[in-house]
N, C-alpha and C positions, 0 to 999 in steps of 0.2 A: 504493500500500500504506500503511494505517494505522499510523503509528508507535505504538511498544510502550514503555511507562515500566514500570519494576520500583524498587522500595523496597529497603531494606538495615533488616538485623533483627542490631542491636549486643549480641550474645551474649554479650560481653566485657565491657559498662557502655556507660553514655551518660552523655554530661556536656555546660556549656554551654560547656564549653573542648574543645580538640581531645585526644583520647584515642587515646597511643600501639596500636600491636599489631602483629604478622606481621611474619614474615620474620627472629623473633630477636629483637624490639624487645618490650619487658617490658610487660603492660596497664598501663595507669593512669600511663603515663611520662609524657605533658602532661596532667597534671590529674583531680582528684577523680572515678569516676564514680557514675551512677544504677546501681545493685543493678539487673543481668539478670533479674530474674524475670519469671515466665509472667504476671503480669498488668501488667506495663511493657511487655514484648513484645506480649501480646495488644492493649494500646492504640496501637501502633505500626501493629500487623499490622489491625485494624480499621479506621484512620483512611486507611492505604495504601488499602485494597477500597473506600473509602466515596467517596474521592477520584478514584480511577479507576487507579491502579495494578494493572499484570496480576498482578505476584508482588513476591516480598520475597528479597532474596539472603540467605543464611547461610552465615557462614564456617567454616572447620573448621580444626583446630590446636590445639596446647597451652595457646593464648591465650585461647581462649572454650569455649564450651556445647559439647555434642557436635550436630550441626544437624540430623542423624536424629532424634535423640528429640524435641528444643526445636521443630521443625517439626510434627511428630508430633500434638503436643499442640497446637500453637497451630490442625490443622485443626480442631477444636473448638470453638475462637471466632470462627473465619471463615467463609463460605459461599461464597466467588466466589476469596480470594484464591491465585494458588499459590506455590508455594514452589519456590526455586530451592538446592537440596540442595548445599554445596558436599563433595565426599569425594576422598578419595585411592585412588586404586585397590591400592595396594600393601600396605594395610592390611587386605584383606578377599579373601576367596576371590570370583571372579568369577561363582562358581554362585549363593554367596549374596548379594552384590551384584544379579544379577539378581532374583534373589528374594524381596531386599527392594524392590526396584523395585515390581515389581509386585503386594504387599502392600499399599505405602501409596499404589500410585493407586488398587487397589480401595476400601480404607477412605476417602480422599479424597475419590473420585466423580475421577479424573483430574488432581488437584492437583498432579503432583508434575513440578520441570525436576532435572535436572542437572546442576551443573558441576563437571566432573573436574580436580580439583586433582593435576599427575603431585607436587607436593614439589621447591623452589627448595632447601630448607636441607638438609645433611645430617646434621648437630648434631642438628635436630628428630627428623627421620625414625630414626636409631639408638637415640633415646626410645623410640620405639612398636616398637623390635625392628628396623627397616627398615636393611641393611648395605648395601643397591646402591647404586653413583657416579649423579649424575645422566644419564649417559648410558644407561646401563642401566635404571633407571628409565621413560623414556622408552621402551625395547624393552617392556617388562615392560607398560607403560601401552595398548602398540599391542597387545600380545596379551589383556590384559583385553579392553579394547571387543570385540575380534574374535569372544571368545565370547560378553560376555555381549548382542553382537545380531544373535547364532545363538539366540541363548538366546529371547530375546525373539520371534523369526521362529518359533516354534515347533520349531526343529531338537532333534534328539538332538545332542549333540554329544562326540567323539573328538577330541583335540587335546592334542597335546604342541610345545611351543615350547621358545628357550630359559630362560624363566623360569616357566611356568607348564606345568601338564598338568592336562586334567581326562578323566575317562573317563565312558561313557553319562550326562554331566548334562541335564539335561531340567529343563523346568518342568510343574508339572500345569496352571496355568494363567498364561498372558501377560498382561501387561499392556496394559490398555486404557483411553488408547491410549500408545502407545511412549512415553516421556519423553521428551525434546527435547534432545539433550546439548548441553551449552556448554563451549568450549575455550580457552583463553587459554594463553599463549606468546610469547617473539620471538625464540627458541633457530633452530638450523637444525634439532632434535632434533621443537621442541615443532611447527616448522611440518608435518613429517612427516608425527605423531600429528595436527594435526587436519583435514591436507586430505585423512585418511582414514576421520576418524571422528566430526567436530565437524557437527551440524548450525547452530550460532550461533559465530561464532567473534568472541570477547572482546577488544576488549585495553584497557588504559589511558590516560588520559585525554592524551592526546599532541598536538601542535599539528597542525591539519588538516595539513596536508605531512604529517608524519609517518604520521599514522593513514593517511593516503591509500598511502604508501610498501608500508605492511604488509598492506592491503588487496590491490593486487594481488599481493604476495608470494605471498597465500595464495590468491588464485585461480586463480593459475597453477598453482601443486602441487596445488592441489583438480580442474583443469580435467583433467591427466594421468590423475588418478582415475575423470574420467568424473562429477565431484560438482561442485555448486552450492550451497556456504551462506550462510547469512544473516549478517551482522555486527554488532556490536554493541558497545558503549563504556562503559568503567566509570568515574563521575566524581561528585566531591561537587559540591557545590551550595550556591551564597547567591545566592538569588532575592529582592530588595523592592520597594516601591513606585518608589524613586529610584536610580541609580546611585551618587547620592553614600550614599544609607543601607545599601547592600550593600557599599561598599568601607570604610565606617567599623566593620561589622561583620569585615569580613577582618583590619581594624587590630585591631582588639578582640582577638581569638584570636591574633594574632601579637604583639599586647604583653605576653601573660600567658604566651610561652614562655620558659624560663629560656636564656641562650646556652650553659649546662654541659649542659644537657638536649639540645641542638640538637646540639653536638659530641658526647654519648654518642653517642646514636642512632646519624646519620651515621656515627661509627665503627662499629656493630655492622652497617649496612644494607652500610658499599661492603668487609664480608668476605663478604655474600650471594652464592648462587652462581646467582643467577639474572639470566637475558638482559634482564628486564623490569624489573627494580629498579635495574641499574645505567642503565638508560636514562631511567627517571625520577630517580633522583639527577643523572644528568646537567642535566637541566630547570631545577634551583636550585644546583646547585654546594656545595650546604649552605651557604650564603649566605642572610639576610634580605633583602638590596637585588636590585632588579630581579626581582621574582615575577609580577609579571605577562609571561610569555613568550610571550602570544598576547594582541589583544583578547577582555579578558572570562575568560581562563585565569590562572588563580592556581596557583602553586606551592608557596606556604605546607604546607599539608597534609601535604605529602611531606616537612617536616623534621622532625617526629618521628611519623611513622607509616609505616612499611612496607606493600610494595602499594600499590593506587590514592593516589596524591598528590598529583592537582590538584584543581581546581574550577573549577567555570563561576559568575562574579560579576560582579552588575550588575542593572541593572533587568530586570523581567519580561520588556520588549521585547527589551532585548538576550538575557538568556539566550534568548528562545526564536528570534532570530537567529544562534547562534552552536549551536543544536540542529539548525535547516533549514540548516549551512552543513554540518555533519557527515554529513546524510542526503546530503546533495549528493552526496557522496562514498563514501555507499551503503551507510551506515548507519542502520540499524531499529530496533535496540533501545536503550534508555539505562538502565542499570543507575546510581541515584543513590543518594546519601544526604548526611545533614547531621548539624550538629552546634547543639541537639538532635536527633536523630532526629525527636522527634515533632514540635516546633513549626516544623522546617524541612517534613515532609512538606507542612504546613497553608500554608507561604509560595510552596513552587511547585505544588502543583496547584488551591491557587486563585488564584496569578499569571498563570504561562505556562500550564498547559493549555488553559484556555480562549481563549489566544490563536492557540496548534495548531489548536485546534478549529474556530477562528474561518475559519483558513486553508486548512484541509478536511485536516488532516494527522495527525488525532488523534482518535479516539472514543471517550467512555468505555466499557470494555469489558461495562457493564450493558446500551448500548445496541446489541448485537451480538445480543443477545436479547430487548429488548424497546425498541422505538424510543420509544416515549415517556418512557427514564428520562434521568435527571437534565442538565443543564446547568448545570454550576457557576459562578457568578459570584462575582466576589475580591469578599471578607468582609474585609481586613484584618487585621491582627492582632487584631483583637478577637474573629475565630472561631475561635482557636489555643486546645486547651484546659488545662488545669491537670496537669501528670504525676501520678500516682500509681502505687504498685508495691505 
């Protein structure tokens, strides 16, 4: 099976330093960023499809863009790439959840993934009106999916739970074809929710043990279910020519963090109430020394940004060593991003893909429909272009 690369679309800013967010952690906490607009995004989200990226992640929360609309709009400057939706279920009625689904794969042509965000914070969620404990939440999360892929299947559907009811909702038309839900978690709550309803199940960028640990976790409670999904790793990335120029860029962004900024954070991140955040604060301790926790795994990231907080750093050979050590373990998808966004997209997909490719482990996804497109050969930095917004 072809491994799948996806992009990260920075809602929040982009800068050449690391840029706080999520989980409580304020935007803009390490460092000035680039203005989210739709044509900073759009250059992001172009260079992703041009490179060979299938989709671009977007996040959702009080921190950034709303990832409905900003997605929305950006199918309009893309033609291949899709979008991975990130939404909270508890914010929206599950009929119309459906029903936005399947609005914007129509207008799309099929553009659109999912990944169902149940809410780590509760601080946040009481924002948006949202009063349920994180346990509840998770109930509330299992009875959304249930409808809206009744909903999807064409059912009429009747259903009263204990958090939700809906009566005769229907669609006049499904979507085509279903979205592809993505589910992340390390709760006993979240494992649940996704060995019954995740077709990609997520987690963060954790040391293969680990990842491998949660891996069977969840195919065991998916196997009960009578399900099979596919899995997949969220991680940032510094891909260069040398090893030595990819850890002198890790240096870079760790010398320009302030240490009062390191201890905010870290205090705001270990009141989080979530399974997956205290397990990556675990990984650095909020400590600057000892960040490399794995070959090639950097933990930096995760001192001042919330969610995903490692990175895979090192030359092109190793990252894409330490990508086939991941699938080993029976992961397909790599959900990346960098900092810049856009001049890191241009450092790995024309570093390491073409060394996937080389390996038989990666196609760009143009050639899936038409065998003579492209094969990229690394440009260096000199093919990296100029941001504008």
């Amino acid at each position: 099976m072809s491994l799948t690369f996806h992009w990260f679309l920075p809602t929040y800013g982009d800068s050449r330093y690391l840029v706080g967010g999520g989980h409580g952690v304020a935007t803009t906490t390490a460092g000035g960023a680039r203005p989210a607009t739709l044509g900073y995004l759009g250059q992001i989200a172009r260079s992703a499809e041009q490179l060979g990226f299938a989709g671009a992640l977007t996040p959702t929360g009080a921190w950034c863009e709303d990832a409905w609309l900003s997605t929305a709009m950006l199918t309009e400057v893309t033609e291949r790439l899709k979008f991975l939706v990130a939404f909270r279920p508890g914010l929206l009625s599950p009929t119309l959840g459906a029903q936005m689904a399947a609005t914007f794969q129509r207008h799309s042509r099929g553009r659109l993934l999912l990944n169902v965000v149940t809410g780590g914070e509760s601080a946040e969620q009481r924002a948006y009106g949202d009063f349920l404990d994180k346990a509840a939440r998770y109930a509330r999360c299992d009875e959304f999916l249930h409808v809206v892929r009744s909903l999807w299947r064409g059912e009429r559907v009747d259903f009263t739970g204990e958090h939700l009811r809906v009566e005769g909702a229907e669609l006049t038309r499904t979507p085509n074809p279903v979205p592809t839900v993505y589910f992340g978690g390390s709760s006993a709550e979240a494992g649940r929710v996704a060995a019954r309803h995740s077709d990609v199940y997520l987690t963060w960028g954790e040391p293969p043990a680990q990842a491998a640990e949660k891996i069977s976790w969840i195919r065991g409670l998916a196997a009960e279910q009578g399900r099979s999904p596919r899995f997949g790793i969220r991680l940032h990335v510094i891909s260069r020519d040398s090893s030595e120029q990819a850890w002198a860029e890790a240096q870079r962004l760790l010398d320009a963090l302030d240490p009062a900024t390191i201890s905010r954070v870290q205090d705001g991140l270990g009141r989080s109430e979530s399974e997956g955040q205290r397990r990556m604060r675990e990984l650095h301790g909020g400590s600057t020394a000892d960040l490399e926790i794995y070959p090639n795994l950097w933990a930096g990231v995760g001192l001042v940004r919330g969610g995903a907080g490692t990175a895979l750093v090192g030359s092109h050979a190793e990252v894409a060593e330490r990508i086939e050590e991941y699938h080993a373990l029976g992961i397909d998808e790599f959900v990346l991003s960098g900092h810049p966004h856009l001049e890191e997209a241009y450092w790995f997909g024309e570093g390491v893909l073409p060394i996937l490719e080389r390996k038989g482990l990666w196609r760009h996804p143009a050639a899936e429909v038409d065998d003579s497109a492209v094969s990229i050969p690394f440009a260096g930095a000199g093919a990296v272009p100029t941001p504008s917004s």
